[in-house]
N, C-alpha and C positions, 0 to 999 in steps of 0.2 A: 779327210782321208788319212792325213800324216796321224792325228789321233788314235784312229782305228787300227793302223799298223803299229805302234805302240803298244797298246793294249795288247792286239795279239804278239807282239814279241813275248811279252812280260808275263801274260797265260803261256805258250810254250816255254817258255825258260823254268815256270813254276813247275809244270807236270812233269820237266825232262830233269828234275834233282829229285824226283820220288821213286825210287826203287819199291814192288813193290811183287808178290807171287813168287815165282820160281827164281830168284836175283843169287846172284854172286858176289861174294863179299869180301873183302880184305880187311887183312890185320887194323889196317889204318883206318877201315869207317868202326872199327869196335874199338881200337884203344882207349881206354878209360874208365871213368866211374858211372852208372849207369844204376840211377835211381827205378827200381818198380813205384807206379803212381795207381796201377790197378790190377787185381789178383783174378782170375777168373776159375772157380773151381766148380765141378758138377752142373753148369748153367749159373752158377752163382756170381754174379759180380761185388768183388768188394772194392773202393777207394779206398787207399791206404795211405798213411804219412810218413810224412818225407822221412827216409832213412829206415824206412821197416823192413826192405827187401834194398836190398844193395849187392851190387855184384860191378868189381875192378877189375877190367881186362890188363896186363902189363905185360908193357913188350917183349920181355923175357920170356914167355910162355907160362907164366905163374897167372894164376888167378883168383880172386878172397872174394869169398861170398859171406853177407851180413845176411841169414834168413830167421825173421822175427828173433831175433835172440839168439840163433843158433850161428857161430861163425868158424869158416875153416875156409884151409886153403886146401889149392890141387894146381893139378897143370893142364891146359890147351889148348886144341889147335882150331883151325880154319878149314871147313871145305865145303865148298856151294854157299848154301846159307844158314850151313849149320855150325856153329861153337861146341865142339865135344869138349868137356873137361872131366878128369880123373880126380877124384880125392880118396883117399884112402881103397875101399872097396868099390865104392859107389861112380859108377859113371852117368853124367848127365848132358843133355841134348837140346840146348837152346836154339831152335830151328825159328830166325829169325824169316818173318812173312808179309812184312811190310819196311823198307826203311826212309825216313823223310827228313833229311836233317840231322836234327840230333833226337826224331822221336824213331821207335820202332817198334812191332808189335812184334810178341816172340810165342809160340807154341814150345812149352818145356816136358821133358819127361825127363825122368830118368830110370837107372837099374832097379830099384826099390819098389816101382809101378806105381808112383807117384806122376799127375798128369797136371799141369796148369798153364792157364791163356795169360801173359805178362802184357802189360803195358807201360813203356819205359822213357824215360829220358836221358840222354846223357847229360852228367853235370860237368 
């Protein structure tokens, strides 16, 4: 019996650190550097390597995106589960929809009408 309760502690304790759907987020679960490991375009999935897609949250409200080659900075913020950031002209919408640890699965778009499914880790 003491086994069995174990067990299910250890299954609840797992499923109650997964945020994942409609979730609310803070600054502190996104601070940092946050590797893409999968790009999802048109139904297309590609695996990608490490450092292809990079994007550093800092607690300043600054943000640098590494995207395949292309890199700039911008600013911002937090609200529900979405990361709005500014860069020059261009505003974009990392509308995280899973978060489990340090993995989290993101639906992006931004102003450009640019649409992609990320899958990330933080490093």
């Amino acid at each position: 019996m003491k086994k069995v309760l174990i067990i299910l502690a250890v299954v609840l304790l797992a499923f109650s650190c997964e945020k994942e759907g409609d979730i609310e987020l803070s600054k502190a679960d996104l601070l940092g550097k946050w590797n893409v490991t999968k790009m999802t375009l048109n139904g297309e999935t590609t695996e990608l390597t490490f450092g292809a897609i990079m994007v550093e949250l800092k607690s300043d409200g600054k943000y640098y995106v590494d995207f395949l080659g292309d890199s700039y900075i911008g600013t911002y913020t937090v609200g529900g589960n979405t990361v709005t950031g500014v860069s020059g002209s261009v505003t974009e919408y990392f509308v995280f929809t899973s978060l489990s640890g340090n993995k989290a699965k993101i639906d992006y778009r931004n102003s450009n009408g640019d649409i992609y499914k990320f899958e990330a880790v933080k490093i």
